[in-house]
C-alpha positions as CSV (number, residue, x, y, z in Angstrom):
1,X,-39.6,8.8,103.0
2,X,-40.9,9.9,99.4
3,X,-41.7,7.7,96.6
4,X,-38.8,6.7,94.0
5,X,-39.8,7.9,90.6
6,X,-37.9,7.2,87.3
7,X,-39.5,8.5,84.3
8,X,-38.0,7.3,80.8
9,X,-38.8,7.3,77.1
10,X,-37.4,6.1,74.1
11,X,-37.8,6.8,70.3
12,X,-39.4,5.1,67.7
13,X,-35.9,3.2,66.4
14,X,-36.4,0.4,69.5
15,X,-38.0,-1.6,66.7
16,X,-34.7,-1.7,65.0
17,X,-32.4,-2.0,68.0
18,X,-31.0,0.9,68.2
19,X,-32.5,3.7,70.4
20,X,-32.4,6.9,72.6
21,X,-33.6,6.5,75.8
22,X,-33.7,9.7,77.9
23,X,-34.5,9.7,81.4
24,X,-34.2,11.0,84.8
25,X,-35.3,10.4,88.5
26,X,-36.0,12.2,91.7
27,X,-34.0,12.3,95.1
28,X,-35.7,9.5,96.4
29,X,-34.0,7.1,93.6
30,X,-31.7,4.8,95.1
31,X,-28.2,5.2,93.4
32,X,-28.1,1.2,92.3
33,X,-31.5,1.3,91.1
34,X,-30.1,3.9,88.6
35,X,-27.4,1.9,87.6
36,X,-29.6,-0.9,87.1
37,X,-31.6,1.5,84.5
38,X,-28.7,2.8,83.5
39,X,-27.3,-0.9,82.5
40,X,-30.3,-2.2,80.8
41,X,-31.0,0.5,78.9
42,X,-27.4,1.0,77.7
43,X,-27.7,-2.1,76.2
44,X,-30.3,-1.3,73.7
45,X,-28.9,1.7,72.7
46,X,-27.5,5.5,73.4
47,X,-28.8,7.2,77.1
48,X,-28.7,10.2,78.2
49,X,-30.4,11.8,81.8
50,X,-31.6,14.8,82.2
51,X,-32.8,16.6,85.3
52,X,-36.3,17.2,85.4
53,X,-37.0,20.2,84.2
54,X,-35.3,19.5,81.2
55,X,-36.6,16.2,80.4
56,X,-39.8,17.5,78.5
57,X,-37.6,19.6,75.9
58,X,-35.0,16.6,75.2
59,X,-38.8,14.4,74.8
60,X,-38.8,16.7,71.7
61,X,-35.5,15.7,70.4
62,X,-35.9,11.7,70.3
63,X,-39.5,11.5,69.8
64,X,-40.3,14.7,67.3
65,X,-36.8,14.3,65.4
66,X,-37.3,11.1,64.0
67,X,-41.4,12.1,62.9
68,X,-39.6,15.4,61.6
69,X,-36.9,13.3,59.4
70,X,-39.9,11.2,57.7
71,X,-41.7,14.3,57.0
72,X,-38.6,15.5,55.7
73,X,-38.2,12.5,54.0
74,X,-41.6,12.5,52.5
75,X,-41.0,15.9,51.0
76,X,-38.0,14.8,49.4
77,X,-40.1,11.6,48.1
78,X,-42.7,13.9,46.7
79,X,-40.1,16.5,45.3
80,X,-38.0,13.6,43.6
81,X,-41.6,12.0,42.1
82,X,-42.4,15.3,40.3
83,X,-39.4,14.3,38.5
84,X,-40.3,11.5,37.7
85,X,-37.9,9.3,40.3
86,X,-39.5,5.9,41.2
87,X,-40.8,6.5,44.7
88,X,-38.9,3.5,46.1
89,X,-35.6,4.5,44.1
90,X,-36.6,8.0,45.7
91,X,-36.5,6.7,49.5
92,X,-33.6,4.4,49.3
93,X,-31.7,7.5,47.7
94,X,-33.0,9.7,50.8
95,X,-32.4,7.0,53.7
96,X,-28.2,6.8,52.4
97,X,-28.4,10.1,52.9
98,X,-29.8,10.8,55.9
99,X,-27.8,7.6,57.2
100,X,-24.3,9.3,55.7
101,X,-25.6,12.6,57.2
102,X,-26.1,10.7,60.4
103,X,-22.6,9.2,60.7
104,X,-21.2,13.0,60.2
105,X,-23.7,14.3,63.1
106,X,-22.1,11.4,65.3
107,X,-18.5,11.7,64.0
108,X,-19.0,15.1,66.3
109,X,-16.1,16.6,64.5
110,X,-18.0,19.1,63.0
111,X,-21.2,20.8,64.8
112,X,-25.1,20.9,62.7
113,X,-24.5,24.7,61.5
114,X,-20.7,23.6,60.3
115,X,-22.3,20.6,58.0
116,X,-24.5,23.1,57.2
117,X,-22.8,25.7,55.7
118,X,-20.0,22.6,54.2
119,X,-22.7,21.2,52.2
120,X,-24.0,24.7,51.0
121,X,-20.9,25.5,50.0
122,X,-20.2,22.3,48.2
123,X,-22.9,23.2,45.8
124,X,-24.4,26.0,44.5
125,X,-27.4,24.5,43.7
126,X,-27.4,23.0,47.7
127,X,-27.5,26.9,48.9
128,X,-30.1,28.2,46.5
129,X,-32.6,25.3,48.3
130,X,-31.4,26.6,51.7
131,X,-32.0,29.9,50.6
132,X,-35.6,28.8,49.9
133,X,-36.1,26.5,53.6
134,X,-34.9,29.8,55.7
135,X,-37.5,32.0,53.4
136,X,-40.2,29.6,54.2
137,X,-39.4,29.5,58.2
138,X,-38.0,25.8,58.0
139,X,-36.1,27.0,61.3
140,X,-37.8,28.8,62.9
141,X,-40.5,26.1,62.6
142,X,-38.8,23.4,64.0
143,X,-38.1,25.5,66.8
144,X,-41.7,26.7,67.3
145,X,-42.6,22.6,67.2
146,X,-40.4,21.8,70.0
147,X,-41.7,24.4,72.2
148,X,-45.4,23.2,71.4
149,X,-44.4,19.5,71.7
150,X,-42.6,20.5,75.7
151,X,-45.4,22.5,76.5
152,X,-47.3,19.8,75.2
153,X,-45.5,17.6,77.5
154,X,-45.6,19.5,80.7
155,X,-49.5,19.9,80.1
156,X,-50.0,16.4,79.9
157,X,-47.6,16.6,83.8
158,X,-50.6,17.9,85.1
């Protein structure tokens, strides 16, 4: 009989309580050891399993988003401080929100690309700075970082 392996991460939030954990397991997990996992880590916040070929791409989504929004959010800081904005008035501004933003994402009633092109539409000045972010390859290099943060992952597999 093989070895029972369970491999897990969560994201930086756990400090806060509230946390994605992702995880998954091999055959050789016994089905109440799962739920065991399954029940602890439920408690502390959202989980989702994977199969194992697809954990190292959803390690990119709750470990790399959360750096991603802070670098976001530091560019926003920087951007509002060239206009003067207090840098704390500047962060609380951005963390509401990202938070409101958040609640939408969760709501599920509407998908990303939807909010996207809502809040574009809501403004004109909103799509001229979204014109700007697809110019620059804000997209495209998201997407680029979590193919370089999986391959990352499966490097360090071996």
């Amino acid at each position: 009989m093989g070895t029972a392996v369970v491999r897990a991460f969560s994201n930086m939030p756990l400090v806060m309580g509230d946390i994605v954990t992702i995880w998954s397991s091999n055959a050789y997990t016994d089905i109440g050891d799962l739920q065991t996992i399954l029940d602890i880590f439920s408690d502390l916040g959202l989980v989702r399993v994977f199969d194992e070929e697809m954990l190292n791409a959803a390690i990119f989504l709750i470990t790399a988003g959360p750096a991603f929004l802070y670098m976001l959010a530091s560019a926003l800081c920087e951007g509002a401080e060239s206009f003067l904005f207090d840098p704390r008035d500047a962060q609380k501004l951005i963390a509401n929100v990202f938070h409101g933003a958040s609640l939408m994402l969760q709501e599920g009633q509407k998908s990303a690309v939807d909010l996207v092109q809502l809040a574009a539409l809501s403004y004109e000045t909103n799509l001229a700075s979204l014109h700007v972010l697809e110019k620059e390859g804000f997209r495209s290099g998201v997407i680029q970082a979590m193919i370089a943060c999986s391959e990352r992952a499966d490097e360090m597999e071996k």
